[in-house]
C-alpha positions, 0 to 999 in steps of 0.5 A: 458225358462226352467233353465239349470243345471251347471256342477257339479264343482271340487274345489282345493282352495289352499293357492296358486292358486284356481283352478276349473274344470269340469269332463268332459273338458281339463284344469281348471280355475285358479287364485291366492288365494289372492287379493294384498297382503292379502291370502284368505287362510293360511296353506291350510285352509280358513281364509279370506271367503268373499275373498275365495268366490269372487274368486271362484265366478270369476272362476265359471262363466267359467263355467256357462250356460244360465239359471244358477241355482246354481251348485254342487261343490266338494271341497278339505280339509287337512286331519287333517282339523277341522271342523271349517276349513271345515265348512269355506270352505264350507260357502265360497263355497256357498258364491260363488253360489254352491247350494250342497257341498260335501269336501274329504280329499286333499290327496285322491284327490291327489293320484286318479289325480296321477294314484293310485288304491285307490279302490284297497285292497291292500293299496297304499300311497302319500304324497301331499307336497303342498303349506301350507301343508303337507299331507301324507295318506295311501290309501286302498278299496277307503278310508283313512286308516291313515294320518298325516299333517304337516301345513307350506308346501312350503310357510314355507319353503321359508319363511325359506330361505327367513329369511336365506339369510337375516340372512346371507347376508343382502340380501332380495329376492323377492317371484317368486326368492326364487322360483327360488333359490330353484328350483335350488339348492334343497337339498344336495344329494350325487352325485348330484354337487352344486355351491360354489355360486348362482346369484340372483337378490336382494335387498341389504340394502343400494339400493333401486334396485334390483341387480344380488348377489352371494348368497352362495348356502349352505345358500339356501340348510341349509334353505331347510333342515330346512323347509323339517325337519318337514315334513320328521320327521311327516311322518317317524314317522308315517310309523314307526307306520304303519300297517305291511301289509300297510307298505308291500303294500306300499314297493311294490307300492311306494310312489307318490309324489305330490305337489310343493314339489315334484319339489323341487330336491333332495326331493324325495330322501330325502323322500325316503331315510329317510321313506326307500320306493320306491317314484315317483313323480307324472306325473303332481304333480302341478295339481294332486289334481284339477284333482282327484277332477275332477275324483271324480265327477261322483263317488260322483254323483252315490253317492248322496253325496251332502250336502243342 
């Protein structure tokens, strides 16, 4: 029986979640970038290949077809990877049966999946807050004119409230509850109320259960500010320094955030208080750079971009 080409596959191997996909399908695969306690990445990069391998081989044979031979796989880094971090993800992409690699900087992947003209001349710009970093790039005729990235994302930022609870309280939170706390409260932004306090379930230091505790809600806010900081300091920093007639295009189109990040209330805001740019989120800012990656395939195809 004659072999049967795979799909060419899409790939977002976050610090969080590694997700795959087709072009032509609805949804993708998804699982944790991590077995136990141990990730298989940090910072948005890989650092553990053998374990980012199984776990892509695990969610490649969703889309396997009778007659495998090895598929094409298109794969996403940070812009500011090194060619050591890039060269780790591709050996991990190939651990897990891709014969062809092909990587592209995440932010393009991630304002193609929010609906930006990247192809346009005049120049468009996100910012991927994503979970191990940040990365913010200005867009124009199909490629990355300017980027900065800040490394720690979200996973810094609730290490950051993690610590100040602690700090403060004595109180320890588990993972899925910071997310939770931070969700809720955000950051401090005029006209928008925030209780005195927040209930939390917490671990205090003389129980071994975790009990509902007020926790005061400026302690969570601060350590938002603290771990948002970076971020927003890298990218003003970096459009103070932006071309004229990009920071001109950009003033019109706006800037589209992505990422866990964008769900963060009073972030958007935030950003585009501090950059003085209109900012929209994304319509699907969780799943905008699986799905660029997605879109991504049949122009890299066309291209003969695939790498032996």
């Amino acid at each position: 029986m004659p072999s049967i080409q795979n799909p060419d596959l899409a790939i977002d191997l976050g610090t969080a979640m590694a997700r795959v996909g087709i072009e032509k399908s609805v949804g993708f695969a998804e699982a944790p970038a991590r077995v136990g306690a141990t990730a298989a990445l940090r910072d948005g990069v890989v650092v553990e290949i053998e374990m980012a391998s199984e776990i892509l081989r695990h969610l490649f044979r969703r889309f396997q077809r009778l007659g495998w031979r090895g598929a094409r796989a298109l794969a996403c880094a940070p812009s500011d990877a090194s060619d050591e971090e890039v060269a780790a993800l591709e050996i991990a992409v190939r651990g897990a049966g891709a014969a062809d690699v092909f990587v592209v900087p995440e932010p393009l992947a991630a304002a193609i999946g929010a609906g930006a003209d990247v192809g346009a001349k005049r120049a468009s710009m996100v910012i991927d807050f994503g979970e191990g970093v940040m990365d913010c790039a200005v867009l124009s005729d199909g490629y990355i004119e300017a980027s900065v990235a800040v490394r720690g994302g979200c996973c810094a930022l609730r290490d950051d409230v993690l610590k100040a609870v602690k700090r403060e309280t004595g109180f320890l939170l588990g993972e899925t509850e910071i997310e939770r706390l931070i969700r809720y409260v955000g950051m401090r932004e005029a006209g928008r109320p925030m209780n005195s306090v927040v209930i939390a379930n917490a671990l205090a230091p003389d129980s071994k259960l975790p009990r509902k505790q007020a926790i005061p809600a400026c302690v969570i806010a601060d350590a938002i500010e603290t771990g948002v900081a970076a971020a927003l300091d890298a990218t003003a920093i970096f459009v103070e320094a932006l071309d004229r007639r990009w920071f001109s295009d950009v003033s019109e189109s706006g800037v589209i955030l992505t990422g866990g990040g964008a769900l963060i209330p009073g972030v958007p805001g935030r950003f585009g208080k501090r950059l003085g740019l209109p900012v929209v989120v994304a319509p699907a800012p969780l799943d905008s750079v699986i799905n660029g990656a997605r879109e991504m395939l049949s122009v890299a195809s066309q291209a003969d971009v695939w790498r032996r």
